[in-house]
N, C-alpha and C positions, 0 to 999 in steps of 0.2 A: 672635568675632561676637556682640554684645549683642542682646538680645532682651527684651524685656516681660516681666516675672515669669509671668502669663497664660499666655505662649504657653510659656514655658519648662515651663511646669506639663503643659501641652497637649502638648507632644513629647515632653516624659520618659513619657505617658500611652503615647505610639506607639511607641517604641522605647528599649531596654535596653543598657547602657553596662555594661562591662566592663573588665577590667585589662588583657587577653593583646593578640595581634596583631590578632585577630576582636574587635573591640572595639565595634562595632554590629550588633545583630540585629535587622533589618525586626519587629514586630508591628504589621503595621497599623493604621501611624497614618495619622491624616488627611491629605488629598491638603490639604485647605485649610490647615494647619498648617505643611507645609512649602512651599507656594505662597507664603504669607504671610512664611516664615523667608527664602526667596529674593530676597522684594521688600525683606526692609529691607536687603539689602546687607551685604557683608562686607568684613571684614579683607585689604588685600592680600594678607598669610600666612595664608591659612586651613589653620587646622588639616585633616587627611584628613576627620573626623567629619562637619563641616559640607560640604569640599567634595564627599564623599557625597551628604549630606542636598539638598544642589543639584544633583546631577545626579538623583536619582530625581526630583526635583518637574520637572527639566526630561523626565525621560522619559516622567513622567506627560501633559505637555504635548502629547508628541510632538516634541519640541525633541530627537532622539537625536544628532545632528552634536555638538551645543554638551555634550549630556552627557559624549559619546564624550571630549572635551576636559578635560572634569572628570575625568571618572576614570583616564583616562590620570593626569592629575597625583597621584589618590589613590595609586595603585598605585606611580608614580614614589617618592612622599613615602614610604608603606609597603607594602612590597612582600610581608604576610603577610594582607592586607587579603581575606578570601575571598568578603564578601559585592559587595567594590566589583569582584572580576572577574566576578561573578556578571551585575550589572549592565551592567559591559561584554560580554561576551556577548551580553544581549538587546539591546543599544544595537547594536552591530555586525550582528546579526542581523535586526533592522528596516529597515537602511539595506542588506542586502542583502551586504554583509560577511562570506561564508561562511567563510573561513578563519581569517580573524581572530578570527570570532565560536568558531568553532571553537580557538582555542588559546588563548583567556579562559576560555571552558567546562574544560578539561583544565587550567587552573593551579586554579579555582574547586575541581575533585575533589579535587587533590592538596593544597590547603590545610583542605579542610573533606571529608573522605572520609567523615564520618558523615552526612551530608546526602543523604536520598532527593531533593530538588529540582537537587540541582547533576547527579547522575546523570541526572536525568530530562532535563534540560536540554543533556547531553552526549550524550546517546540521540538527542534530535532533530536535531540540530545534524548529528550521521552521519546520521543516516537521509535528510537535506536533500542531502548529498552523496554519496548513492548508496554508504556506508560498511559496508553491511549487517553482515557480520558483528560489525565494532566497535560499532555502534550497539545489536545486540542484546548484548551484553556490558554494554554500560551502563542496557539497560532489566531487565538478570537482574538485575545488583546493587542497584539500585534499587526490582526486590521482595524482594529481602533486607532492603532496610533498609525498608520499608513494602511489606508481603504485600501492605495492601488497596487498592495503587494500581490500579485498570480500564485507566491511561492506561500502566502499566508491564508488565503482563500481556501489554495488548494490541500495544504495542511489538516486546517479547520475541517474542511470537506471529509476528508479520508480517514483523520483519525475518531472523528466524532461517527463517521459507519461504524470502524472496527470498537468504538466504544458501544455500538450497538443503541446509538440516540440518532437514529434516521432522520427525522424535521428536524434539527439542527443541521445536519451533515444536508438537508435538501438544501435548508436555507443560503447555504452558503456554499454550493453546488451553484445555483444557482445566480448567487452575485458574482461567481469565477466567470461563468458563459457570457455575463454581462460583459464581462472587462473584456471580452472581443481577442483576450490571448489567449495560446495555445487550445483551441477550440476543440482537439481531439483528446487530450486530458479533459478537458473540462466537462464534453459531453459523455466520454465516458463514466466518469463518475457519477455524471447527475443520473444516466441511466442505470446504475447500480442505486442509486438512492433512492429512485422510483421501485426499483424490485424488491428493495429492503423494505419498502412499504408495504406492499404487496399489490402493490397502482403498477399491473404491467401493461396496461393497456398506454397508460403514460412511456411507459419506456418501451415497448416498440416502437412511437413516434420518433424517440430521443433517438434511437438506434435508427431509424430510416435517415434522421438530419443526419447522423453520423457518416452514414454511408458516402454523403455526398460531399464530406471534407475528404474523407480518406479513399474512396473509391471500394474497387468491388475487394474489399479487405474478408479472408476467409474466417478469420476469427471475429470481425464482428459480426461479420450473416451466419456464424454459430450461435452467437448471442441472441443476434435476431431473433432465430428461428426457434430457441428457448423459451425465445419471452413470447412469441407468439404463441407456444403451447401453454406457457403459465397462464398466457389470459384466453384459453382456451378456442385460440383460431388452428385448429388442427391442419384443415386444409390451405391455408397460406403457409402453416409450419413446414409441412411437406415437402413442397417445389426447392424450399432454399434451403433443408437440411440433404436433402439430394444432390445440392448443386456443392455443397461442401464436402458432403464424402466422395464426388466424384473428383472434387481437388485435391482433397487429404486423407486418399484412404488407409493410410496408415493411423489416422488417431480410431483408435477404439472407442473414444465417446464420442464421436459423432456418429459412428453406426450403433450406439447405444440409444442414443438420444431419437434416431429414426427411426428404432426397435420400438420404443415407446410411444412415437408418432403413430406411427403405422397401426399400432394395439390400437390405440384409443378410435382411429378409423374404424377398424373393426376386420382386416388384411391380418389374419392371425400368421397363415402359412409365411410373407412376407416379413412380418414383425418375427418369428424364429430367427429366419436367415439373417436377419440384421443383427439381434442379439447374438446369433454362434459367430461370429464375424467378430462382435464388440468382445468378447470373451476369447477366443481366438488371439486376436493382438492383446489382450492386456488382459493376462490371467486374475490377477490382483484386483480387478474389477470389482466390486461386493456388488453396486447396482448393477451392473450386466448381468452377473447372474443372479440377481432376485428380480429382475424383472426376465429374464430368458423363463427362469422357474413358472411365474405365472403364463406368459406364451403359449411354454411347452403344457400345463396343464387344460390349457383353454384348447388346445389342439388336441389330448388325450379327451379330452368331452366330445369331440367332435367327429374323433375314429374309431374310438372306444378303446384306447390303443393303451391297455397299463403299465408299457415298456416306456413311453412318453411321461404318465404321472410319475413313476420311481426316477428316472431324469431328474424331472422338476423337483423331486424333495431333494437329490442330491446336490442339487446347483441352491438352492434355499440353505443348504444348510453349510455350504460353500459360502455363502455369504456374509452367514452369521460366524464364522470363522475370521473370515476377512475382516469387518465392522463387527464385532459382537458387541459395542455400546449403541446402534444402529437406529434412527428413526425409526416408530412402530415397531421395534422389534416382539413386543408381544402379539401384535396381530401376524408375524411371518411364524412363532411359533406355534400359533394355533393353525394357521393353512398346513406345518409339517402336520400338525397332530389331526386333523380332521380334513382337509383339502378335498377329498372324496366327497364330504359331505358340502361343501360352499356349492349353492346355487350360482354364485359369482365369484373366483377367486382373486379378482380385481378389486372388489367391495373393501372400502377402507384402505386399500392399499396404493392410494393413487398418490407418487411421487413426479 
C-alpha cells in the first residue's frame, strides 16, 4: 500500500512495527491518519499490517461488519496476529456477536497472555454471557498483571458474588476501596459482600461510610435499614425505613420492609397497614403478602376475628402462586394447613 512520505511519518508516529507474529502495537495514533491511509486505497494483496490498519479506521467509523471482514482475512493471512483478534472481539461484540466475540477474546489471551487489556476484554465478554465464575478469573488475572485497574478489581468483586464465592468477591471488594476510586461502586459492593456473608453487622458500617460519600441517597438508607434488621437492630431499622417511605411512597417494598419492621417490634395493628399498603402498590408482591398473611393472623389471635385468619390464608396462598419455588415454602404450607393450631405463626418463618 503507497502512501505519502507525510503520512507514512504520521503512522510510524501511531504505531510500532516489529519482527515476531504480534507485529503491530496500537499507540494511539490518529483516527485521521488511518482514515486517510484507508481512502487512498490498497494493494489487492494487502499485507496483514495495513489490512489491520483498515479495519480499526473502519471500526473507528463504526463500519464493524466490513471490519469484521478485514480481520477475518488478517487472522486468516497470520494466524499469530494477537492484537487483530483483539479487534475482532470488539468488532463482533458491537454487532452483538457474543460468542464469536467471545472466542477472538480467548485466542487474543492465548497469543498475548501478558496483556492486562485482552483479559479485561475476556472478563466482559463472560460476564455479557452470564459466565460468572470464568469471567471473574479473567478479571483476577487481569489484576495481576495491572493491580491498579478499578475496572478489574471491580470485575473480580462482582462476578465472583454472582458466582456465589463471597471471601473472594470480599477480598477484592476490598483492594477496590483501597484504590481510593470511584468510592461509591466500590462501597457498594463491599456492603453486599458483607451481606453475602451474612456479617451484617459489617455492612451496616459500610452503608453508614456510604452515606457520607453519596449523602442522604433514599436507596441506600433502604439498604441501610435492611441490614440493620438482618443484624437484628430493629429499633434503629425503624426511624430510617420511615424516613424512606415518607420519600418514596410509591415503592411497595419499602412499606413491605416496614411491615416487617414493625411485626418484629411487636406493633401488629401498624405492621397490617404497612403490608395492605406494600400489596396495594405492587400486587405481584409474594413477600407482602406472606408476610401481611402472618400480620393478619397474629391480629385474628388478638380479636378472635376468623374473618382476619381466612384473609391470611388467602393472601398465603397468593403468594405461593406468585413464588411457588419460594423459601420455606413448606413451612407457609403447613401455617395454610394448621395456622389455627401455631402457637406462633411467625415461628420458623422469619425472612
Amino acid at each position: 500500500m503507497w502512501m505519502r512520505p507525510s503520512l507514512a511519518r504520521g503512522l510510524k508516529g501511531g504505531l510500532l512495527v516489529s519482527e515476531g507474529k504480534n507485529r503491530v502495537v496500537a499507540a494511539g495514533g490518529s483516527v485521521l491518519t488511518l482514515v486517510f491511509c484507508l481512502l487512498l486505497g490498497c494493494s489487492p494483496r494487502q499485507p496483514p499490517t495495513d489490512l489491520y490498519l483498515d479495519a480499526v479506521a473502519l471500526r473507528e467509523l463504526g463500519q464493524n461488519e466490513l471490519a469484521v471482514g478485514k480481520l477475518n482475512a488478517v487472522v486468516a493471512a497470520d494466524p499469530g496476529f494477537a492484537l487483530a483478534y483483539a479487534e475482532l472481539g470488539k468488532a463482533h461484540q458491537a454487532l452483538g456477536h457474543r460468542e464469536k466475540a467471545l472466542t477472538a477474546f480467548e485466542q487474543a489471551v492465548k497469543l498475548a497472555p501478558w496483556s492486562a487489556e485482552n483479559y479485561l476484554n475476556l472478563g466482559r465478554i463472560r460476564e455479557l454471557l452470564g459466565k460468572y465464575p470464568e469471567a471473574a478469573e479473567a478479571y483476577a488475572r487481569a489484576v495481576e498483571l495491572d493491580p491498579k485497574s478499578f475496572e478489574a478489581l471491580k470485575g473480580a468483586a462482582e462476578c465472583y458474588l454472582k458466582a456465589g464465592e463471597s471471601t473472594k468477591s470480599l477480598m477484592y471488594c476490598q483492594l477496590a476501596e483501597k484504590s481510593g476510586e470511584k468510592p461509591r461502586e466500590a462501597l457498594s459492593l463491599l456492603a453486599r459482600a458483607y451481606e453475602a456473608q451474612k456479617d451484617y453487622e459489617q455492612a451496616v458500617g459500610v452503608y453508614r461510610r456510604l452515606l457520607t460519600v453519596v449523602g442522604d441517597d433514599p436507596n441506600v438508607l433502604l439498604a441501610l435499614g435492611v441490614a440493620c434488621m438482618r443484624a437484628g437492630q430493629y429499633d434503629r431499622a425503624k426511624p430510617i425505613l420511615i424516613s424512606v417511605s415518607q420519600r418514596r411512597p410509591e415503592n411497595g417494598a419499602v412499606w413491605r420492609d416496614l411491615g416487617y419492621c414493625l411485626l418484629k417490634l411487636g406493633d401488629i395493628d401498624q405492621a397490617v397497614q404497612m403490608y395492605r399498603k406494600s400489596v396495594d402498590l405492587d400486587p405481584t408482591d409474594w413477600e407482602a403478602h406472606r408476610g401481611l398473611g402472618v400480620a393478619l393472623v397474629l391480629k385474628a389471635r388478638q380479636s378472635e376475628d376468623a374473618r382476619l385468619q381466612a384473609e391470611a390464608v388467602r393472601h398465603w396462598r397468593r403468594s405461593l402462586v406468585l413464588k411457588p419455588d419460594q423459601p420455606k415454602r413448606e413451612i407457609l404450607e403447613k401455617l395454610i394447613r394448621e395456622h389455627s393450631k401455631l402457637q406462633n405463626p411467625l415461628q420458623e418463618l422469619d425472612y
